[in-house]
Every structure is written in C-alpha cells, then in structure tokens.
C-alpha positions in Angstrom: 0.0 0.0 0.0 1.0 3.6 -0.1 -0.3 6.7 1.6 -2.1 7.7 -1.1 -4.8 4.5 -1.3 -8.4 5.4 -0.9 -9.9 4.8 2.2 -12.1 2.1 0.5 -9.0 0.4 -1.3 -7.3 -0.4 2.4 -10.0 -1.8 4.1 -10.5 -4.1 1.2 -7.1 -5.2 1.4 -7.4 -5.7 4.9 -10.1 -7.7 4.0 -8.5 -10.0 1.8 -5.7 -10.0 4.3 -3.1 -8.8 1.9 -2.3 -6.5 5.0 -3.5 -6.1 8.5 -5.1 -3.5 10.4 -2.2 -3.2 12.7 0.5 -3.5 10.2 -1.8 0.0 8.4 -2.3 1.9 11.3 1.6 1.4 11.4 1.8 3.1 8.3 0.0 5.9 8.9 1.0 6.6 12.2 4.7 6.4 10.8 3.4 9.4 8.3 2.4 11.7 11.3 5.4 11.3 12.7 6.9 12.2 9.6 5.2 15.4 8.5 2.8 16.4 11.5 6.0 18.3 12.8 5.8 20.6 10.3 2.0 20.5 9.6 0.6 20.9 13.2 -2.8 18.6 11.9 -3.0 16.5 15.0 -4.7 18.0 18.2 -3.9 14.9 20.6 -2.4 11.1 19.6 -3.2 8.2 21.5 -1.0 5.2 19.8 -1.6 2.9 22.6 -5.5 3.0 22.3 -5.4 3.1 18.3 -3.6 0.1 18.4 -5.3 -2.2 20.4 -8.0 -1.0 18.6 -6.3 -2.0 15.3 -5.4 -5.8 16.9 -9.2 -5.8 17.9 -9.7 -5.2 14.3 -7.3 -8.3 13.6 -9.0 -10.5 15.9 -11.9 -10.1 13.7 -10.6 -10.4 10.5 -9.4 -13.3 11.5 -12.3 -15.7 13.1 -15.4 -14.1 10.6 -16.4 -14.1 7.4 -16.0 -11.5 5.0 -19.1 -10.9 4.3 -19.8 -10.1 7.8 -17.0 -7.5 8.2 -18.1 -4.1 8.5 -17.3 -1.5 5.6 -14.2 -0.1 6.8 -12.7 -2.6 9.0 -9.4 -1.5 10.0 -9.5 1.9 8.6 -7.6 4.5 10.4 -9.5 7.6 10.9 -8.7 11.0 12.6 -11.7 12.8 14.3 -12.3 16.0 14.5 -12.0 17.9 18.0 -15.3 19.5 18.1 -16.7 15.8 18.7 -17.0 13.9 21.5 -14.6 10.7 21.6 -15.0 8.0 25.2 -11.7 8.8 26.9 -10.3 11.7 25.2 -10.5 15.3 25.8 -12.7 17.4 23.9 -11.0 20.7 23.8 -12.5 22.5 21.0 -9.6 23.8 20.0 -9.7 26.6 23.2 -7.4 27.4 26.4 -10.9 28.0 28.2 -12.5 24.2 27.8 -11.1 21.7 30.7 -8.9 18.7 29.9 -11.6 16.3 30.6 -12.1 13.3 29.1 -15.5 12.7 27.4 -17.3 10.0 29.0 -19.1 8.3 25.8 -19.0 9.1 21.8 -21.1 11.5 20.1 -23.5 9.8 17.8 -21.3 10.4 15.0 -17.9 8.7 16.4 -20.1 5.8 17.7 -21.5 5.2 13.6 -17.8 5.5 12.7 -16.3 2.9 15.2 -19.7 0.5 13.8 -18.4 0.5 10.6 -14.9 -0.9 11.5 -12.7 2.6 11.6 -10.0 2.5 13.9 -9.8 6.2 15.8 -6.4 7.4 15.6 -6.2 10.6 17.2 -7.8 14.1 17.1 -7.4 16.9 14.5 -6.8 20.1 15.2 -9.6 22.7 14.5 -9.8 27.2 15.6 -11.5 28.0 19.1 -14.8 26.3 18.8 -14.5 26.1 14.6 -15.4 29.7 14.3 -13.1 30.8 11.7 -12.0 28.9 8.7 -8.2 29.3 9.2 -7.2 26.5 11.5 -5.1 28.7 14.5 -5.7 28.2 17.9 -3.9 29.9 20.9 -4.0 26.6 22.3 -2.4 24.5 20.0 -1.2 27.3 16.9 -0.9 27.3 13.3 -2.1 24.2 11.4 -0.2 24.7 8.0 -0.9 23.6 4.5 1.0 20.5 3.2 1.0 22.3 -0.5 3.1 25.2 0.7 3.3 25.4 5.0 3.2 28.9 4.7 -0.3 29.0 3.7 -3.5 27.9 5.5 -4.9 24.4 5.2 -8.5 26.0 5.5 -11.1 25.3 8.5 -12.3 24.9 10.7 -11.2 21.2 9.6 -8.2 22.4 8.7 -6.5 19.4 10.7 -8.5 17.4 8.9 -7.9 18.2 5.6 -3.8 18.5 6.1 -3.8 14.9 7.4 -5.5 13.8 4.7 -3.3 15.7 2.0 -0.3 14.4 3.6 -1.0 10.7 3.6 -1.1 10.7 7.3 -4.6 9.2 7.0 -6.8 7.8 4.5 -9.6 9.6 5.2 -10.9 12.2 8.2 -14.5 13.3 9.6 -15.3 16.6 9.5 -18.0 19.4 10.1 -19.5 21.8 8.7 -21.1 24.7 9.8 -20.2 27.6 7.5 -18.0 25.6 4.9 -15.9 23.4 7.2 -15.5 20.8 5.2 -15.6 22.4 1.5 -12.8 25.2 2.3 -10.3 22.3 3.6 -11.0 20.4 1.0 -10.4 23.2 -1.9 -7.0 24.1 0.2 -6.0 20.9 0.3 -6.7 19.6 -2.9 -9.6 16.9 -1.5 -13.2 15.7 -2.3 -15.5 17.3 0.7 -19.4 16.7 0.8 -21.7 18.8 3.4 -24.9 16.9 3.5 -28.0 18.5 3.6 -29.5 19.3 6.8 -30.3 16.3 9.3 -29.2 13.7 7.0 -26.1 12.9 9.2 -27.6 13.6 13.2 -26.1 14.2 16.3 -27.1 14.2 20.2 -28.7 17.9 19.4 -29.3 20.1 16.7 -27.0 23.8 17.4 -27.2 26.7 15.1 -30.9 25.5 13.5 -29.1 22.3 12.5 -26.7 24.3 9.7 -24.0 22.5 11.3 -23.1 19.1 10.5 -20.6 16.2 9.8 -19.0 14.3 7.2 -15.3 13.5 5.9 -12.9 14.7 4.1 -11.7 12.2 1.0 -9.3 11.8 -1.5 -11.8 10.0 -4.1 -15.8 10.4 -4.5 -16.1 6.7 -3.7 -14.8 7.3 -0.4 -17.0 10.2 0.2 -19.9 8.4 -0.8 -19.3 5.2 1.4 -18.6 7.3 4.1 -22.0 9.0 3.8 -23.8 5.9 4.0 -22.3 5.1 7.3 -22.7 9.0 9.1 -26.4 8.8 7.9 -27.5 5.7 9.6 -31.1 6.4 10.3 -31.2 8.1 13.9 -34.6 6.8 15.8 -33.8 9.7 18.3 -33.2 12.9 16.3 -35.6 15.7 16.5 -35.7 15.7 12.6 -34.6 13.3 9.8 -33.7 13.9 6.4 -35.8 12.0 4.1 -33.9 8.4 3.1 -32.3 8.2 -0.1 -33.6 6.2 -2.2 -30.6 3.6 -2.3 -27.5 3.4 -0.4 -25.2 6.7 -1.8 -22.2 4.3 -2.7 -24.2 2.6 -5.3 -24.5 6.4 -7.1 -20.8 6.3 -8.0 -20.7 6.1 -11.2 -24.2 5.9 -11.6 -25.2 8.0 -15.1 -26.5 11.9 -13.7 -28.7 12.2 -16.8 -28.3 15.6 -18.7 -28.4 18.2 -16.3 -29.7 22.0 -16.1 -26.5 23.8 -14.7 -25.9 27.3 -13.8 -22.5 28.5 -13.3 -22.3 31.6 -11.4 -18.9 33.4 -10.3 -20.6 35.8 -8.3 -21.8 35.0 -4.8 -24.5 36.8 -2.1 -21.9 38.8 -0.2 -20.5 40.8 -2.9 -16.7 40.1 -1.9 -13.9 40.2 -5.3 -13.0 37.1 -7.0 -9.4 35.8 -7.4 -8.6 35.0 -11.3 -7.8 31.8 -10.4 -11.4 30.7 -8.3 -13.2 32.3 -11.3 -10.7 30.5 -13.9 -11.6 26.8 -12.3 -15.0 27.7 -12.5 -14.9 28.4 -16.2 -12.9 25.6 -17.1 -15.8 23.2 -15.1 -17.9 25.3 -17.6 -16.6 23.9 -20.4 -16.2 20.2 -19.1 -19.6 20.2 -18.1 -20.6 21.5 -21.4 -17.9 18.5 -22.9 -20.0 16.1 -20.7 -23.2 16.5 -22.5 -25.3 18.9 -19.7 -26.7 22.0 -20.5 -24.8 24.8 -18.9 -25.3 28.7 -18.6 -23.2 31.3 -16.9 -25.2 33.4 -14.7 -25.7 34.5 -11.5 -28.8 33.0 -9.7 -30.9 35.1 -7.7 -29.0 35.5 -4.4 -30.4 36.5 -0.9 -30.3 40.2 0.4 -26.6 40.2 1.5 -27.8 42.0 4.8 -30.7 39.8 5.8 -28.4 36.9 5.3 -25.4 38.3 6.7 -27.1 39.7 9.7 -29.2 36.2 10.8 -26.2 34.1 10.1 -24.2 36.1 12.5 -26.5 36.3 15.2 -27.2 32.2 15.2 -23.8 31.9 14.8 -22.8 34.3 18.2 -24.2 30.9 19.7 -21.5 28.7 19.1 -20.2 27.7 22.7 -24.0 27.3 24.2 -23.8 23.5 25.3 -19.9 23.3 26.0 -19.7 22.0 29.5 -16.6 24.1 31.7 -16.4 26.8 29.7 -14.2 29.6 30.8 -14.7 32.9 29.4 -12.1 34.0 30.7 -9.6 32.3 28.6 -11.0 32.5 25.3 -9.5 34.1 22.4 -11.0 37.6 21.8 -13.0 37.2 18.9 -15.4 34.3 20.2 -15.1 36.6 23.2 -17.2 39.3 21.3 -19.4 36.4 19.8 -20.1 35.3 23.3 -20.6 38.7 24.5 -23.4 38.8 21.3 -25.1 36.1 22.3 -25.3 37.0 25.8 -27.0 40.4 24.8 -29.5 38.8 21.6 -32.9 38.6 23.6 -34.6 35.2 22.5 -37.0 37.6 20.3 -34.4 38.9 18.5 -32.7 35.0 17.8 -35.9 34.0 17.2 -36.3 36.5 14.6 -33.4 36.0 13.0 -34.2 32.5 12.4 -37.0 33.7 11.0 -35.1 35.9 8.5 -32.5 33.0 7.8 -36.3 30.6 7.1 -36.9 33.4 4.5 -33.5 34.3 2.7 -33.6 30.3 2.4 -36.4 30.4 0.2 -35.4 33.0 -2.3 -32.1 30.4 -2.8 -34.2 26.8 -2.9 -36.9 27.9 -4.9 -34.7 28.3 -7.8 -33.5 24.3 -7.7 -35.8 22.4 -10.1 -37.4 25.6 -11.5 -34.5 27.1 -13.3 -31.7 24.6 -12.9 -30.8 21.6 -11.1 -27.1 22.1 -10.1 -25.1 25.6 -9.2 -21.7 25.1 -9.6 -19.4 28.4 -7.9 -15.9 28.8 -6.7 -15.6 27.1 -3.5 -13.5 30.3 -2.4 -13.2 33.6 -3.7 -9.4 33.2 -2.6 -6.6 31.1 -3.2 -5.2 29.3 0.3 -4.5 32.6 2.4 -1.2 32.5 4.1 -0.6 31.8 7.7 -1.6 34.1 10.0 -3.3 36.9 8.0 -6.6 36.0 9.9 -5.4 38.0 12.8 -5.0 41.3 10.5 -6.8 44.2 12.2 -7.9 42.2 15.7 -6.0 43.9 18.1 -8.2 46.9 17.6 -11.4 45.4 16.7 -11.3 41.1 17.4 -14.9 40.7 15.1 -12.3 41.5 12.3 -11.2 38.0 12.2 -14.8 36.9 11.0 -14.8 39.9 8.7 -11.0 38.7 7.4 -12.4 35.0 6.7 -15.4 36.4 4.5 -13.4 36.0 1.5 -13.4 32.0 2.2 -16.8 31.8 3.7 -18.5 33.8 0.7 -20.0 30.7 -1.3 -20.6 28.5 1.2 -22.2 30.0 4.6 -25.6 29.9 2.8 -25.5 26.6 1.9 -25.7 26.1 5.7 -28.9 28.3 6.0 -30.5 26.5 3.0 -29.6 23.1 4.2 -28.4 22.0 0.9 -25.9 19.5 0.0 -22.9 20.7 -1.3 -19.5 19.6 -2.7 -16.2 20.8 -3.4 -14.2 18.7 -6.0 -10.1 19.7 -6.6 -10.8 20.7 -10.3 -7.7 23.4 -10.8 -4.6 24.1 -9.4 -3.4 27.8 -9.7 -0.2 29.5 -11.4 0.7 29.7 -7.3 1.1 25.7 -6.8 -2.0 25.5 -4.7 -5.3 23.9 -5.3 -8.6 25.8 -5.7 -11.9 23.8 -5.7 -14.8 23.6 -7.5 -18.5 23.9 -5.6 -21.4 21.8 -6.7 -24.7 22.7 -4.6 -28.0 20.4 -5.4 -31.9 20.6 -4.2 -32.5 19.8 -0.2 -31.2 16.2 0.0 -30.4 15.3 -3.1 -27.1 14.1 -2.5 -27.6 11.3 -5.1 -27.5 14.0 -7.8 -24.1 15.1 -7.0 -22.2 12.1 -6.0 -23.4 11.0 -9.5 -22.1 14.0 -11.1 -18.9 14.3 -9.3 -17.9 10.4 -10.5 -18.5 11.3 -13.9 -16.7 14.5 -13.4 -13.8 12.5 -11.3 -13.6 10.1 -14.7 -13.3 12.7 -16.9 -10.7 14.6 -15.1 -9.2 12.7 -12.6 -7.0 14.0 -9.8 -5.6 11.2 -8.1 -2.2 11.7 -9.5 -1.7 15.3 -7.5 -0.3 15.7 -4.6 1.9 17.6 -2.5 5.4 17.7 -3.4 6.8 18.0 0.1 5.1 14.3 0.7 6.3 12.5 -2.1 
C-alpha cells in the first residue's frame, strides 16, 4: 500500500488479508510522525488505544467471514476535536474548555467505530471552529501540506492537512459555515456537506446548519462514508428524508443531462481571485464536454444584509452547550461572539431565524425551477497564508470573522438553506496551490451530486496530485 490509497481500497485489502489493520495503522502513524512536525494537523495522539484498537480489528478479521466484516474494518481515521470521543479530551480547539475526558462518543464517532474505523487521534480545528483558518492559541498554526506557509483552511483544517499528507486515509469533518468544503479546496480533497439532518447528532446547534462528514481523497470514499454517518437516527428531532438507495451505489451511476448554472458571483459581494473564477470556467466547459446544459449566470442571491445579519446572530451561539467553559480564557473574537449572544434577547434569535427561514427560500426555490445544479468557486481566494486571519484584531477582534469572509462567501448559505454541497479539486493555480470547484444540489439530493462528481472525477481525474513535500 501507499499513503495515497483510498480509504475504500485499504479496508479491502485488509479484508482479503493482503495486510493487517495493525501493520496500516503502522503506516499511517509512521506518516504523522513524519510530517505532522511541520504540519501541526493532530490535536492529541493516542498510539496505545489506536492500536489495540487495530489488533481488535485483527481479531476479527481473522475468526469471521468476509461478508460479515463491517465496511471499513481496519480503517484509520482521525476525528475532528469538536466531537466527543469516550476517553479523550474534547477541547475545542480553546485554552478555556477543561482537559476532561468525554465520557461516551457522540452519535457520530459511535457510527464511525460501527463501521470498523479504527480512531487514531484528534485533529486540530480554531477555538470552537469559528473561523475557517485553523489557529488556535491553544495549540497554533495548522499549515498547508501544499506550501506550510499558507493555510490548510477550517475549521477542519487538521482534517484536511492529514489527509493531504497521507497521514490518513480519510478524516471526519463538520461543517457549519464551509468546514468541510474550504479544507477540502485548500488541500486539494473531495468534501461533501450533506444537507441538513441527513447525518444527526445528540442535538441540533445553530438551526441544524451545522453538520458532519469527511474529508476524502476520491468520490467513492466520500460516498461510502456518507452511507455510514447517515444511519437512520430513531432519536433525532428531525430526519432527512432516506435516499432512495444506499449513496455508494451512485458512483458512477449516469446523472442524466443536467440543467447547470454556473455563477462566479456569490451573495456577499466580496472580489474574485482570477484563479477561483478561472476553475469555474474551465468546469464550464467540461460540463458542457460532458453532454449537460450549462449557462453562466448568477442565480438570484439572498439580500446580502438579511443573510449576513441572521447568520451572524445564530452563529454568536456557538459555545451554548460546551460544558466548563471559561470565558475568561478564550480568544478575543469568540469573546465578542459570546458577548453577542449574551445580549441577543430570545425575540431577536428568534427573529433571526425567522429571516434566515426566508433568505432560504429566495435560494431553494430556484433548484428544479430554473436549474438543477449551481456550480461556484468554493472560495473567492486562493489558500490565504498563515496568520493573515489575525490582521486588524487587536483593535477590533470581530475582524477576524470579517478577514475569513473571502473563504466563507460561497458556502455559509448553503448552511442556511440546508443543501448539500461539494467541493471537488478541479484546478490548481499558477501559485502551486489547489482551488476547488462547488457543486450545490436541491435539499437532500445528494444522489445528484455524487453521480455527477464520479463522472466528473472520470473525466478529469485527480488522483495523480499531490503535495510535493510528501512524495
């Protein structure tokens, strides 16, 4: 095997018992100790637990059939550290959360260990995922394995560097303002945000606009990966509707002929890099290439105010439900958020729900009335460097939201809507760095664009591109 096999590939080796679980967690843990040095993806290691959970994995390999092995037995798998894992800290990425170990998984981890994964560690994510730049004053500057002076994205930045680096196979992820498609288009990865309450937790937070999913080298993965997070959830408040057949079987599935608008603008206004409008045009044309029927325009976006203005209320709201928190000790600009949400009256969140419920209808309506996929840069910016979050924040710390708007601008209202959305690594830019490609599709239709991103994958495959410092 090598560290660039899909996450799908090594647990069907394991499988076949070409290799074992322990002899692969080997692998990649020899990786991180490789690269994570300079990368600064990991949040906290536990060797000792991961393999004894990889020889558990052996164990079963060996006495049962292969036919009852779970999908990804063996697998290693980083988790974010926004989630719950039994025995390890949850620090959320802040000096003000406790060292205390969680005493049981979150919903999420729990599907994960079902399906065979073998929990490696914890990657590192900003205080409480608030900004997507992954920099903590607890644990620093995560850095991206494309050029280390530049940002691997976030907030599952951590995620999306181990992944890029070979360190893992695969990592979850959330996504709560683009979490998961920004580290993926910094990092050069496939990263799918499911629509809303198709992958549940213990609670919904933020009107559910938050939610996991994984980071991926290939759309197989992704898919498979899917199928596990969104076991159906007798518990939840609210349940997506189920697909109609497990998401793995759409790879490669045939998408039909599409109605696809391709738009370079997006609902805050903010400037376009050449090189995030140039991968859009270029998708353009291989969308044109692939037989759908494509026009460049902008689709009717939200009032930029009444969008901006509900998002960052709900989203002031971040640390309700984190038990220990210490106020004092938290960076300055989730500071000011708390200090927000502390002074928003339950009539005003409750209205700016309400203004969120409507901005989301201007965007939904238009899926299956005008088109049925919007493809947009996944970032109006190239990877910004290390650092250049913090421009502005000694005087004023809600600068560092207003600094990340430029990464944030074509994805955050995909979180209000609910819709799925994906970010495939369709251009590289005249910098060396990679610059995704966003596919958004009607409220849970995932199927759509997991069948759309295979044929896209086939077309113009990435699997041969990856960082030069890890190969």
């Amino acid at each position: 095997m090598t560290r660039f096999d899909s996450a799908l590939d090594v647990a069907a080796a394991i499988r076949s018992k070409q290799i074992s679980p322990v002899e692969v967690l080997e692998h990649y843990l020899a990786q991180a100790d490789t690269f994570d040095p300079t990368l600064n993806a990991f949040a906290l290691r536990d060797d000792e637990t991961a393999l004894a959970d990889a020889r558990a994995a052996a164990d079963l390999v060996a006495r049962a059939e292969t036919q009852d092995l779970p999908p990804f037995i063996g697998v290693p798998i980083p988790i974010k550290d926004l989630n719950d894992v039994q025995g390890w800290p949850t620090s959320h990425g802040s000096l003000g959360v406790p060292n205390t170990p969680a005493e049981s998984d979150c919903p999420q981890v729990q599907r994960l260990r079902e399906a065979g994964f073998v929990l490696m560690g914890k990657t590192t994510t900003p205080e409480f995922g608030t900004i997507p730049m992954t920099e903590s004053q607890r644990f620093g500057a995560t850095r991206n394995p494309w050029n280390p002076t530049h940002t691997p994205g976030g907030s599952s930045g951590g995620a999306g560097a181990v992944v890029a680096a070979g360190m893992a196979p695969i990592a979850h992820a959330s996504d709560g303002g683009g979490s998961i498609r920004i580290p993926a288009s910094c990092n050069g990865l496939v990263g799918l945000k499911p629509s809303r309450n198709r992958v549940t937790g213990s609670a919904e937070k933020m009107t559910a606009a938050s939610t996991s999913g994984v980071v991926t080298r290939n759309v197989a993965d992704t898919a498979a990966a899917l199928d596990v997070l969104a076991e159906r959830d007798a518990g939840a408040w609210n349940l997506a509707p189920a697909p109609e057949r497990p998401f793995a079987q759409e790879v490669g599935a045939d998408p039909g002929k599409l109605r696809i608008r391709v738009a370079v603008s997006n609902p805050l206004g903010v400037p376009v890099d050449p090189a995030c409008a140039e991968a859009v045009s270029h998708a353009a044309d291989l969308l044109a290439d692939l037989g759908h029927e494509v026009t460049e325009s902008s689709p009717q976006w939200p009032q930029a105010s009444m969008f901006a203005e509900g998002f960052l209320t709900v989203w002031s709201t971040i640390t309700a439900g984190i038990p220990g928190l210490d106020p004092e000790r938290i960076e300055p600009h989730n500071l000011a958020n708390l200090t927000k949400a502390l002074s928003t009256s339950s009539i005003a969140f409750t209205e700016a729900t309400l203004m969120l419920q409507q901005a989301s209808r201007v965007m939904t309506a238009q899926f299956g009335r005008d088109f049925d996929v919007l493809v947009t840069p996944t970032m109006a910016v190239e990877p910004p460097l290390v650092g250049s979050i913090w421009e502005g924040t000694e005087e004023d710390p809600s600068m560092a939201l207003f600094n990340a708007m430029p990464m944030a601008a074509y994805t955050a209202i995909f979180n209000v809507t609910g819709q799925p959305a994906l970010s495939l690594p369709l251009h590289t830019s005249d910098s060396g760095l990679p610059v995704g490609v966003q596919f958004v599709a009607s409220p849970w239709q995932e199927a759509t664009l997991i069948r759309l991103a295979s044929q896209i994958e086939l077309a113009q495959p990435w699997s041969g591109r990856w960082p030069s410092m890890v190969l």
